[in-house]
Every structure is written in C-alpha cells, then in structure tokens.
N, C-alpha and C positions, 0 to 999 in steps of 0.2 A: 199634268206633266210628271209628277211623283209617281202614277199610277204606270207610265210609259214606260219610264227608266225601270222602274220594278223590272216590267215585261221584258224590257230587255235585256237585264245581269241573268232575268234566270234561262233565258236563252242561249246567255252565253255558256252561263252552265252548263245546260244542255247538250251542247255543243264539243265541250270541254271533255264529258263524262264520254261522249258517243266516241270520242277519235282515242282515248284514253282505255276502253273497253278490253280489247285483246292484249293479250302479251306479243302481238307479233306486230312490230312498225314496218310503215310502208310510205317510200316516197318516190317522189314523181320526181323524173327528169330528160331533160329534153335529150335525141329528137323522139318524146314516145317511147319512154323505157320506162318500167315501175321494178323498184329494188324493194324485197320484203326481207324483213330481218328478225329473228327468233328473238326470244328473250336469251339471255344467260344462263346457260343451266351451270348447276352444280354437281358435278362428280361427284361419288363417296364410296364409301366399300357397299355400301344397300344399293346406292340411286345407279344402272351403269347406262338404262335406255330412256331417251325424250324424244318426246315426238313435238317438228317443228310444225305447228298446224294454220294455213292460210285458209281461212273460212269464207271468204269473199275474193278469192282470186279470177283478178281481171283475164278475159280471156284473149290468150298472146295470138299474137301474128306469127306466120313461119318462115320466122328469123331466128339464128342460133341463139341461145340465152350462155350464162354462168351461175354455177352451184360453187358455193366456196363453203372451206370448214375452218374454222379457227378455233385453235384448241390451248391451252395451256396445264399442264401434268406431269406427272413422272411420266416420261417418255425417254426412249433413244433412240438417237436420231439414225436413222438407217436400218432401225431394228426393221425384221419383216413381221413380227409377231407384235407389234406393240400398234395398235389403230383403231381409227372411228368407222364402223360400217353403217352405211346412210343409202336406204332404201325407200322407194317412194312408195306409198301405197293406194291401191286402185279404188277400197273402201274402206270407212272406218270402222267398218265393224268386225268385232272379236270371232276369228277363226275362220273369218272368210275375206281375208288380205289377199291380195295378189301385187306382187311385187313387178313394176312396171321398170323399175332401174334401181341399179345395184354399183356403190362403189364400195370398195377400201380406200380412205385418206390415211395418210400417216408421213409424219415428218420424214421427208426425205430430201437427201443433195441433189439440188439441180431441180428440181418440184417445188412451185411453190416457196415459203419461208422457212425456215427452221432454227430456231437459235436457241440455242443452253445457257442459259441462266443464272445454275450454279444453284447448289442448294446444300445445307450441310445435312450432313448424317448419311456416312460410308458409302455405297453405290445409288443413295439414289443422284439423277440428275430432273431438275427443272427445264422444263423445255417449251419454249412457245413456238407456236409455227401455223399455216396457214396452208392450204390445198385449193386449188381451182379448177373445177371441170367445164369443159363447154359444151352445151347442151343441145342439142338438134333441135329448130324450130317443129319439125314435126310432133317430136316429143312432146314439149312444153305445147303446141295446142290439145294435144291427146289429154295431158295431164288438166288441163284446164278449163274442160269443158263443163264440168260438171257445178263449175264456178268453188272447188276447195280444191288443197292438195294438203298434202297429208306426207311430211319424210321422216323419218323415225331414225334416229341416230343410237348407235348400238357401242360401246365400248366397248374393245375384243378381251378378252381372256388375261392376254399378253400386258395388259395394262393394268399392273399391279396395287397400284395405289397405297405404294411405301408411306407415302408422305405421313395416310391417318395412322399407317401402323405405327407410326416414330413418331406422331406427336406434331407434325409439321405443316399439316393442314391449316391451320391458323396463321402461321407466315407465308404460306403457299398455295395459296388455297387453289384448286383446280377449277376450271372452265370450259364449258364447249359451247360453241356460236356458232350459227350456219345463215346464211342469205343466199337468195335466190333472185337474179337480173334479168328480166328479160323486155322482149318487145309489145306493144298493142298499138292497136288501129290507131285509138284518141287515147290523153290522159283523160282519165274520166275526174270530174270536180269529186273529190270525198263527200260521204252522204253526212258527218257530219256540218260542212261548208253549207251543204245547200239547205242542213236543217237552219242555221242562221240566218241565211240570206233568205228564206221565204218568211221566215218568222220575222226578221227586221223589217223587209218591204209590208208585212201584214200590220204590222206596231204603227208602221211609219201611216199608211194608211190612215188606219184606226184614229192618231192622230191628227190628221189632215181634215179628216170631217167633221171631226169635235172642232177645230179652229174655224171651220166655215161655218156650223150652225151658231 
C-alpha cells in the first residue's frame, strides 16, 4: 500500500511539473474555444522586444479568434507615436522570420481600455489600457498548422520609459500581457491530465493484482 501511494504523489508530481513547464497558460473553455496567455513581461530601458511563444498550439477551426494586448507604462493616451507592435512569425529562426500579421496597439479613445493612473514626477503619465483585434479563422488555421505560433511584441521608439529615468519604476513598474482566443474541432484533455490518468489506472492495476494473489 505504502509502495502505491509512493507511485502515486510522484505522479502527481509529475503531472504538476508537465502543465507548470512553459511560461505561457492555456485554458479550455466551452463551446471549443482554447485561450493561451503569455507570461508578464517586463519593460525597461534594455528589455523593449518579447516574444509570446505557443509551442503546442491546438490547431483552430475557421472561425474568427481575438489577439488582445494589455499593457501598463508611460504612455499617452492618444499619442500616435507611443505603442506595442505585435507581429506573428512564420518561423523561429534568426533572420528568416516572415511576418504573417502585423498590428500597432496603443491606448486609444474609443478602442479598447485606456486609463491614466497618475503618476508623480512632471510629464510623465501612468497608463493602463488594453487593445483587441479579431482575427480571421483562416489566419489562425494558417498560423497553426505547424502546431507553434510564435508573436513577438515590440515597444515603439515613442515609449520613453520616463519612469526608470526618474526613479519610478519600482512604484510603477511597467507591463505587457498578450493572449490569444480562438476556435478547435475538440477541447483536446492536456497531456499533462492524461499523464495522471494512465499512470493512476496503471498504479491502480498494479494494485488490484497484488490484492488478488
């Protein structure tokens, strides 16, 4: 019995480390939809490009999806120069990208969210705010065939990053967040799920015939 239970914490282990792996979450939800979500990045005056990277993305159905950006920074709100450009790419290797779609995001009225904050020290402003694109099912099956996608999020020029120059980073620290929504055939069960579930019925097994002999 001792020896079972063993088998099965490190299972669940197991389990635990597999769906825990990537920095990018992804969840199911009905009817047939999978939302993937980046980790948080952090702005700085060095870091200005991340790439959101989906290594096992489900391949969609051709039905429209949504690309959304959430960002928080020195921004202003309506500037035309102050944005995150977010580019998919065809492959991930160095110098042979081909850019499959291309937006500018950036806190604008009437798009999406946008709100000022407030932040001290003379012109800058704090601003958080959020962008949504919708995305052509054709697209999102093109982009997903190859079971990755690959978007790479670019801070433009225009986005100063007052805050480190002033010291203000630490009470305002900057963010950028990107997910992507779209459609599939089936929710497929995560491969962590079914690591558990074959390894428990194999334990439980294993079990069951030790009690009969």
């Amino acid at each position: 019995m001792q020896t079972t239970l063993s088998k099965l914490f490190a299972l669940l282990g197991m389990a635990f480390a597999a769906s825990h792996a990537n920095a990018t979450t992804v969840a199911y939800t009905p009817p047939n939809q999978v939302t993937y979500t980046s980790e948080v990045f952090s702005p700085s005056n060095t870091a200005r490009t991340f790439d959101f990277e989906i290594p096992e993305a489900v391949i969609a159905t051709f039905i429209d999806g949504v690309f959304t950006i959430s960002a928080t920074g020195d921004y202003t709100i309506d500037a035309a120069n102050e944005s995150v450009n977010a580019v998919v790419l065809d492959s991930y290797v160095p110098g042979d990208d081909y850019y499959l779609y291309d937006w500018d995001a950036r806190p604008q009225t009437g798009y999406g969210t946008a709100t000022e904050l407030g932040a001290e020290g003379g012109d800058i402003s704090w601003v958080r705010w959020t962008r949504s694109f919708d995305i052509s099912g054709d697209d999102i099956v093109n982009w997903t065939q190859d079971g990755r996608v690959v978007i790479r999020l670019t801070l433009s020029d225009g986005v100063d990053l007052d805050l480190f120059n002033s010291g203000l980073s630490d009470q305002f620290p900057p963010s950028l967040q990107a997910t992507l929504t779209y459609s599939v055939a089936a929710v497929p069960l995560p491969a962590a799920t079914w690591l558990f579930t074959t390894g428990l019925l194999g334990v439980l097994g294993l079990g069951g015939r030790r009690h009969l002999i």
